[in-house]
N, C-alpha and C positions, 0 to 999 in steps of 0.2 A: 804455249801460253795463249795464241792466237786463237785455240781452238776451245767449243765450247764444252768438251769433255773428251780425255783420252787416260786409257789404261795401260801403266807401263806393264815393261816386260817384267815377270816377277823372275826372282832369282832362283837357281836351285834350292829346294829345302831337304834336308835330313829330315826323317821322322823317327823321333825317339822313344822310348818307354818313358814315364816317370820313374825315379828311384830315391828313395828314402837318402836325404844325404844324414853322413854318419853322424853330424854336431851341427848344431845350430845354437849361435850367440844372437840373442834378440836386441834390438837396438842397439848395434853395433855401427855408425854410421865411415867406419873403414870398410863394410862389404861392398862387393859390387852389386849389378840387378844383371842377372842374364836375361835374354830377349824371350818376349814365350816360344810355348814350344808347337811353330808351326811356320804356314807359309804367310809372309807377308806381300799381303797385296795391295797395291798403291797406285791410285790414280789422281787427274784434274781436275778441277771442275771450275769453268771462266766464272760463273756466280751460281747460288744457292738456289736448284730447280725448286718448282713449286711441289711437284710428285715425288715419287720415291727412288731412290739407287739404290741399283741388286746388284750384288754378285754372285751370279752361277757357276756352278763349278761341274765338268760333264769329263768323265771318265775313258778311256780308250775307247771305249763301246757305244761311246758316244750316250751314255746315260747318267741324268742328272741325280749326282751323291748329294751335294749341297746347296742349297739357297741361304743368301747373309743379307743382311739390311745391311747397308751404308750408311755413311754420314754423308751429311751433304753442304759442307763448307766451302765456301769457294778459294780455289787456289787446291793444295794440295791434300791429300785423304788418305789416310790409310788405316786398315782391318788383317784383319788375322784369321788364320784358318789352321782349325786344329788336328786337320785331316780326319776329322772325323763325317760320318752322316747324319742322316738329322735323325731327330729322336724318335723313340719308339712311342707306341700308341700310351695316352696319361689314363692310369686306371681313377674314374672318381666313385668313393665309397658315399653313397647317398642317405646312408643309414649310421647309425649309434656301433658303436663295437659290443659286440653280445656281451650283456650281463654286467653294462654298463652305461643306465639311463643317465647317470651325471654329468655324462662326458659332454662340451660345450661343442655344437654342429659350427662351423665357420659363419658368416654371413651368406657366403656364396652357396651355402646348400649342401656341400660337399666336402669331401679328405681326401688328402692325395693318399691314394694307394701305390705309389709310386711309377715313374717310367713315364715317357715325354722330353726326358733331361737327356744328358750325354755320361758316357760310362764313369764310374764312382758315386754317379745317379741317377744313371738312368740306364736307358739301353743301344745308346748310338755307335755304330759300331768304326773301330779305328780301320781305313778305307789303308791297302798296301802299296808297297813304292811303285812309280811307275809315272807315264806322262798324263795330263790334266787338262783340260781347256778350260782356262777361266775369261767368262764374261760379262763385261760391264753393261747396265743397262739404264739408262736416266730419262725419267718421268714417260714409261713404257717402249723406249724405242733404242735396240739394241747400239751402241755406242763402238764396241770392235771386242775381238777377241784374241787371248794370248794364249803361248803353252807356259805351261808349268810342268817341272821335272820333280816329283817327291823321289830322294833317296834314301836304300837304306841304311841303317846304322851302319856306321864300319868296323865298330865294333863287335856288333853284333855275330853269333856262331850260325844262326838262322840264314836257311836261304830264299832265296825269293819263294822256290815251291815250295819250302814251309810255309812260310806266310800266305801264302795264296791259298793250302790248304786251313791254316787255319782262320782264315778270314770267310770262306765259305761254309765254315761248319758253325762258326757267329752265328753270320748272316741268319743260317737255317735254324738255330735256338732264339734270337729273335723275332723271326717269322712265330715261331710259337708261341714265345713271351705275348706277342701283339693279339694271336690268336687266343690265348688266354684272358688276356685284359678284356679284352672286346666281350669274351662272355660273361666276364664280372659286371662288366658296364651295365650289359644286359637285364643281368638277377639284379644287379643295384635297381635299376630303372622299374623293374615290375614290381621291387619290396617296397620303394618308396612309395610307388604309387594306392599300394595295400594300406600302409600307414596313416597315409593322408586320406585314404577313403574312409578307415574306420571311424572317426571322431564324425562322418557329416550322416554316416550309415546309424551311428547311435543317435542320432536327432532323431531317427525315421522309427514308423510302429512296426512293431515284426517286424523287425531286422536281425533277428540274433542270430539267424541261421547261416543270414551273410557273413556277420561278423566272425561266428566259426570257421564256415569254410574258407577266408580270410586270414583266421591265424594259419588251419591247416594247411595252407596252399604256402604260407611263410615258410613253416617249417621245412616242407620239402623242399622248398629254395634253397634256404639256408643248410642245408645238406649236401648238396650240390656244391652249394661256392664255394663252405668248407672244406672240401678238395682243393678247390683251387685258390684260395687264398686264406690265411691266418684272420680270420673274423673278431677276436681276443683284445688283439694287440690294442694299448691307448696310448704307447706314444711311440716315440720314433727307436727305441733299442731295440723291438725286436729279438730277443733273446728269451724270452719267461713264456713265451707258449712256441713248439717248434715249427720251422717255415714249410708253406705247403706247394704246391706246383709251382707258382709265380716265385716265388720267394727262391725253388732250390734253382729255378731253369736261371735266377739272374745271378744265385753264385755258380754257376754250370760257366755262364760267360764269363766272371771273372778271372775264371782257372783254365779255360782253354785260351784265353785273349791273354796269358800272362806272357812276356819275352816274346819271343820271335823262332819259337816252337810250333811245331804241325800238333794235331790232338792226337791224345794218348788213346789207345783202344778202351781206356777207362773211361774218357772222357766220351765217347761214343756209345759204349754200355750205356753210361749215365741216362744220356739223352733220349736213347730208344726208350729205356723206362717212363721218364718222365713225358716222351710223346708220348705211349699210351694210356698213362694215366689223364693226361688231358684227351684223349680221342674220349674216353670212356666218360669222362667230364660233359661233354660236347654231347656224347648219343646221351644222358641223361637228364640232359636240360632238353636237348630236343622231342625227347619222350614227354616232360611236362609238358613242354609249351601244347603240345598236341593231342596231351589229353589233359591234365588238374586246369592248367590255365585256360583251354579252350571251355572246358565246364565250367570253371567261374565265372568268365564271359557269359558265357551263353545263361547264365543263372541271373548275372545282373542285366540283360538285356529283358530278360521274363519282370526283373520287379521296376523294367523305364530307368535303369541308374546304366552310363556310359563303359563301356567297358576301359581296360586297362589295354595302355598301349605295350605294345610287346618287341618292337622294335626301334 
C-alpha cells in the first residue's frame, strides 16, 4: 500500500472453450454468475496516474500476444485476459454494396467489413496453455513484471501438441485473412477515390473520356475484390449472396480453432485452396495497379487533375 504501483502475482488460469449450456432460465435470480473466462489480473495503484496503465502480456519467446488498457483507480484494479491476441486487421468498405445506391454510408465514410475484433468476430486468435509474462506499466514507465501459468482444460482429450498445432495453422489463416483485408482496403481506397472524382470531373469541359475511363477502371476493381469479398451483402446475415475468400478463410478458423483438436488434412486442403485463390487475387490487383491505374494516372496528370492515391 506504501507503494505507488505494484502487480500481484496472478493465479493459475484454465483456458477453456466456450459451450452452449443445455438450458437457460432468463431472469432467474437463484442462478449464480461464474467468473469470465480468462486470466485475471490485479494490481495497485497509491492514486489515479495522469497517463495511461497497460498491461502486456509476452509469451515464452518472449513475444508480445497482448496489449490491455487498464483502469486507473486508486487502491485496487483489476482486468481480465481472454487469452486471446489482438485482433486482426478491420476491413473498411468505402463504397455502397453493388446494386444498392439506397443503402445509407455511416457518418464515418465507411462499413465494417469485418475483422479487427476477437474470434466470434473477429480474427484474434485463442493464444495455448503455457507460461506468460505479464506487465504492468503506469504513465510509461515499466512498474514490475509477473509469470502467469495458463492451463489446459482437464477435461479436455487434446494435447498440448495438438494445440500447438492447431494454434499455428490459426495463426497462418489469419496471416492471410489480414493479407486479404489489407487488399480490400486497398481497391476500397482507389474506388472511393474514382467516386468522388467523378462528380468535380463532370464540372470540367471535355471530361467524358475521363469519366469513361473511370467507370472502366471501376469495373475491373470491382472484379478483383469480388474474389475476395461478397460486394452484395446489405446487412449483417450474410447468407443470400455466397461468401468469398475473406468470408470462407474466417469460417476456415472457426472449424479448425474448434476443441482442443490439431487440423484435419481437410482443413489443410481447405486452406491451400483458398491461399491460392488469394495469391492469384494479389498478382491481379497488382497487374492493375501497374498497368489500368498507372494509365489513369498518367491520363489525369495530361488534363492538370491530381492523381489517385494508390496506397
Amino acid at each position: 500500500m506504501a507503494s505507488s504501483a505494484h502487480l500481484f502475482q496472478p493465479r493459475d488460469a484454465y483456458r477453456f472453450h466456450s459451450t452452449t449450456e443445455p438450458m437457460i432460465t432468463f431472469e432467474d435470480w437463484t442462478h449464480g454468475e461464474n467468473p469470465p473466462n480468462g486470466a485475471s489480473l490485479n494490481y495497485w495503484l497509491g492514486s489515479s496516474p495522469e497517463g495511461d496503465v497497460k498491461i502486456r502480456i509476452d509469451n515464452a519467446a518472449g513475444e508480445t500476444v497482448r496489449a490491455l488498457d487498464g483502469t486507473k483507480h486508486a487502491g485496487i484494479n483489476r482486468l481480465w485476459w481472454n487469452f486471446r491476441g489482438e485482433g486482426g486487421t478491420q476491413i473498411k468498405l468505402r463504397t455502397k454494396p453493388l446494386y444498392a445506391d439506397w443503402y445509407p454510408m455511416p457518418d464515418e465514410g465507411w462499413r465494417s467489413g469485418g475483422g479487427g475484433g476477437f474470434f466470434g468476430g473477429g480474427t484474434s486468435v485463442l493464444q495455448p496453455p503455457g507460461t506468460y509474462t505479464v506487465t504492468l506499466t503506469v504513465d510509461g514507465t515499466e512498474v514490475g513484471s509477473q509469470s502467469l501459468t495458463v492451463l489446459k482444460d482437464p477435461n479436455s482429450e487434446g494435447s498440448l501438441a495438438d494445440i500447438q498445432a492447431q494454434t499455428a495453422l490459426v495463426e497462418e489463416i489469419v496471416g492471410d485473412l489480414d493479407d486479404a483485408a489489407e487488399l480490400v482496403n486497398r481497391i476500397e481506397l482507389i474506388r472511393r477515390q474514382l467516386y468522388d472524382l467523378k462528380p468535380v470531373l463532370a464540372e470540367g469541359d471535355e471530361t467524358e473520356d475521363l469519366i469513361t475511363a473511370a467507370d472502366a477502371l471501376d469495373e475491373k476493381l470491382i472484379d478483383v475484390e469480388e474474389e475476395l469479398i461478397q460486394l452484395k451483402n446489405t446487412g449483417p446475415d450474410g447468407v443470400r449472396w455466397p461468401a468469398m475468400v475473406v468470408g470462407r478463410l474466417r469460417y476456415l478458423i472457426g472449424n479448425v480453432a474448434t476443441a482442443d483438436f490439431p487440423p484435419t488434412d481437410q482443413h489443410r486442403e481447405v486452406h491451400g485452396i483458398l491461399k491460392e485463390q488469394l495469391r492469384t487475387a494479389s498478382q491481379q490487383l497488382d497487374a492493375l495497379l501497374q498497368t489500368d491505374v498507372a494509365a489513369f494516372n498518367s491520363l489525369l496528370r495530361e488534363r492538370g487533375v491530381a492523381p489517385v492515391i494508390t496506397t
